[in-house]
N, C-alpha and C positions, 0 to 999 in steps of 0.2 A: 275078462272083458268088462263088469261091470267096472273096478276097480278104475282101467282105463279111461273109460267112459267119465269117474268122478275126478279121475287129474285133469281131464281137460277141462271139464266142466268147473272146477276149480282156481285152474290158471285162465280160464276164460274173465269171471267171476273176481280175481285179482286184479285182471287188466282193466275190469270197470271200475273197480274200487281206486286205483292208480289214477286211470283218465277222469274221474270224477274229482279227485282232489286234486288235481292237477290243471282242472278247467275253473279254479276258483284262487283266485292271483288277488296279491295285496301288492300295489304297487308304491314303494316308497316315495316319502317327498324329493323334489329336484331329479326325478326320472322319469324313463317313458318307457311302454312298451309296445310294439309294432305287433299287430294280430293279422293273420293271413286265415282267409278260409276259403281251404280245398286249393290254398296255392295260389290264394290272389289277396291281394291287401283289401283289406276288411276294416279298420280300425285303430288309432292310436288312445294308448290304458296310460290316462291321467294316475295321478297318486290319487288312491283308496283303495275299495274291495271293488273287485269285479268277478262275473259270474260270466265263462265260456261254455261256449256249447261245445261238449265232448266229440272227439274223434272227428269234428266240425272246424272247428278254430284251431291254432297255433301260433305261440308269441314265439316269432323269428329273430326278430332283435329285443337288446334292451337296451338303453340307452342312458350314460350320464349324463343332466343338466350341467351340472355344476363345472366352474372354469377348471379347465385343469392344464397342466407344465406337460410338454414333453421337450426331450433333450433331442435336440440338432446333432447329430453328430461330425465329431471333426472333418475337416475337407480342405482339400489343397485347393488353393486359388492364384491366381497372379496378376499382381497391380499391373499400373498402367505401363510404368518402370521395367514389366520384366523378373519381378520380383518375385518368387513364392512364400505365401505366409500359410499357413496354416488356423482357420476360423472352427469356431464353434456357437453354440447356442442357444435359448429357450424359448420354445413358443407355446404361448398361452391363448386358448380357446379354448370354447365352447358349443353344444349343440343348441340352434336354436331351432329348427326343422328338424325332428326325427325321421320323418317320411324323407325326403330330399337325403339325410344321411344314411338312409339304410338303401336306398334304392337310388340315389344320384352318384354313387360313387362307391366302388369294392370297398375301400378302407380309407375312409378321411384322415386317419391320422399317419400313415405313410405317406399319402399325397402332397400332406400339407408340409411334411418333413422333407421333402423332396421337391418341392414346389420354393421352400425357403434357403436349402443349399443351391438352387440352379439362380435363383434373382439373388443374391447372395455374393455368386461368380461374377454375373452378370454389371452388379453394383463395383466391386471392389475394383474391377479389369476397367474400371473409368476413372481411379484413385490412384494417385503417386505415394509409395508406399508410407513418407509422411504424414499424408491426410487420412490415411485409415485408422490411425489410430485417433486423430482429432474427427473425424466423420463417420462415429457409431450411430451419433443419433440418424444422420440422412441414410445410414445405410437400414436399420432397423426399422425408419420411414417408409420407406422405399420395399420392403418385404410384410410391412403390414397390409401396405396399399394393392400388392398384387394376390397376395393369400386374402385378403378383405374380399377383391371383385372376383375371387374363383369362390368361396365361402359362401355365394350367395347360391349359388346352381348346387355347393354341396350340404346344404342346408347347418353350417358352421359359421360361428363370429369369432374374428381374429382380434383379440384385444390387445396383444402388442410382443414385441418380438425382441431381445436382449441379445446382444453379445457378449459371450463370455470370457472368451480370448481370442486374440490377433496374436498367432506365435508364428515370428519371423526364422530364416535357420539361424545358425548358431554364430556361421561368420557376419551375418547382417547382424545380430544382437552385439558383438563383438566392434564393427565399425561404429552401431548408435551408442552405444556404451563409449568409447571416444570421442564422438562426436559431441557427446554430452558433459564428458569430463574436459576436452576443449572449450565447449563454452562456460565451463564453472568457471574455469581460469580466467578465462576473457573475463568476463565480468568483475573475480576479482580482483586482476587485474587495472581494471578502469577503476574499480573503488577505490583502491590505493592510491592510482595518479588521482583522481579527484579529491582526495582526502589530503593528499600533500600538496595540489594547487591548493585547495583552500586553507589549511597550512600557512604556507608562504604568504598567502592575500590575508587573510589574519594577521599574520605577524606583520608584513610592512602596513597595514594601517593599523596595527599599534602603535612601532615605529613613530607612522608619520604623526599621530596623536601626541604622542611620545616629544617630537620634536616640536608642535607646534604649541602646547601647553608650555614645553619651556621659553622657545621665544616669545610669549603672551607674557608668561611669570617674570621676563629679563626687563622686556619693555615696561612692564607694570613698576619693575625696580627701578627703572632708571627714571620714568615719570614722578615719579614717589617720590626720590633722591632730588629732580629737578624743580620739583613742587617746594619741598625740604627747602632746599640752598636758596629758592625765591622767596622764599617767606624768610628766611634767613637775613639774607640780605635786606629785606625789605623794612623787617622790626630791627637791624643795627642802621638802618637809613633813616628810620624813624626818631631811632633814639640821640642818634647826631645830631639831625633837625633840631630834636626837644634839646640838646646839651646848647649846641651855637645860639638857639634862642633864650635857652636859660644866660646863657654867657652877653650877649648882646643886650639884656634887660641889667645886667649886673653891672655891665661895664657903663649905660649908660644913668643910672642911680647916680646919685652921690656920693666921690670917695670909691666907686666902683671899678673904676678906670687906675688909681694907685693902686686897689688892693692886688687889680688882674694882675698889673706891672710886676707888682710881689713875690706872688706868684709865677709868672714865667720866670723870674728871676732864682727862684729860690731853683727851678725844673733843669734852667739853663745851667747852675752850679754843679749842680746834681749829676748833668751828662758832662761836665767838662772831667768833674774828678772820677767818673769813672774811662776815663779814655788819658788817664795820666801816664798808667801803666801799661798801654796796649805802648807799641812799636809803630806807627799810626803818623805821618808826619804833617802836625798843624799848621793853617797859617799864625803869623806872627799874632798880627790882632786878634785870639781868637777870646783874649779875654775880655776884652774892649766890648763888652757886653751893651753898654748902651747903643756901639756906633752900630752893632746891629738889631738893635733893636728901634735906630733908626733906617736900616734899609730895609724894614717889612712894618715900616709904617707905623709901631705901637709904642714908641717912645719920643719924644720929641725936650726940645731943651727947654723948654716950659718946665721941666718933671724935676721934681729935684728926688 
């Protein structure tokens, strides 16, 4: 009996030693702990030490501060199209009311996971299956916005919300895979014809460069040539002047006028014998040098 009487007294004895360090909680930084006494909320244990009153108090929750991920899991949906894709995703929050989380809602982090595939549905079934892939940001908008105004009553802050994949089935990946190797071609496609219009428009205004450089360079010749032949002309026009006037100052000297006679004479002889031998048929008088050299006026019967 005695023996009995010390087990209990014992395991009594244990159970204060247990509830006494047990009523003496260190609570870490970026946590909270929710204390109830006799079953009714009593207190929120900042980070330090704190000292509970045994078999009196009980910390019911504990809580993380700090932001933390949890993963969406996969969910069928259907665009606006008709389509089904398959979504997933990350949503990142935090507690900022522990009381409100422990007592505003069973499980904040089911809810909010369930809360973000239903506006999720709700979002994509307004999207043509094109733009869901281009409208992650308005959809991830659009699910912070409604997890934010519920977060307020569960004492949680929604800081933002990612998608991770939009999987379409296999025959839709199958048509955008075509649809996409169709427009590669398109495009190059057009690059080619634009690369050989410009080509062709390159070349004919080389071309036309091409021909109007020469016709600049032909006229430029034939200016050149006709500038040439007028200067030409112009210094043997000159040098006739200066000759007939040298000759007209000679002939009119003294003795100047027999020497010229002389002269043509000697010129006149000159062309007669060389036309002795041509085949050429002369008038009679052609030797009769003076009678022509009275019909052009430079001989007269004065002249011996």
């Amino acid at each position: 009996m005695d023996t009995f009487v010390m087990a209990v007294w014992g395991i009594i004895f244990i159970i204060i030693v247990v509830k006494f360090f047990q009523s003496i909680r260190i609570v870490p930084t970026k946590s909270a702990c929710i204390v109830e006494r006799l079953g009714k909320y009593s207190k929120t244990l900042d980070a330090g030490l704190h000292v509970l009153i045994p078999f009196v108090d009980k910390v019911t929750y504990i809580h993380d501060l700090k932001e933390e991920s949890i993963n969406v899991p996969p969910q069928e949906c259907f665009s606006k199209d008709e389509v089904k894709v398959e979504v997933d995703g990350v949503i990142y929050i935090s507690v900022t009311d522990p009381v409100l989380a422990s007592y505003g809602i069973t499980d904040y982090r089911y809810a909010a996971v369930q809360l973000a595939q239903t506006t999720t549905r709700s979002v994509i079934g307004t999207l043509d299956l094109d733009r869901t892939f281009e409208e992650r940001d308005v959809i991830s908008a659009k699910v912070v916005e409604v997890l934010d105004a519920a977060g307020h009553t569960w004492g949680i802050r929604v800081h933002r919300y990612e998608i991770k994949n939009i999987s379409p089935p296999e025959s839709v990946k199958n048509s955008m895979e075509k649809q996409v190797t169709a427009e590669r071609e398109k495009r190059a496609i057009l690059a080619r014809s634009e690369g050989d219009k410009q080509s062709r428009i390159n070349r004919s205004e080389g071309l036309k460069t091409e021909l109007i450089n020469r016709s600049e360079g032909e006229m430029q010749r034939r200016v050149n040539e006709a500038e040439g032949k007028a200067a030409e002309i112009l210094e043997i026009a000159k040098a006739t002047a200066g000759s007939i006037s040298k000759i007209a100052v000679v002939a009119n000297s003294p003795g100047g006028k027999h020497a010229l006679n002389l002269q043509l004479a000697e010129q006149y002889l000159s062309s007669i014998k060389g036309l002795s031998n041509s085949k050429v048929v002369l008038p009679a008088n052609l030797i009769d040098y003076k009678q022509w050299m009275r019909n052009i006026g430079l001989f007269s019967d004065n002249n011996s």
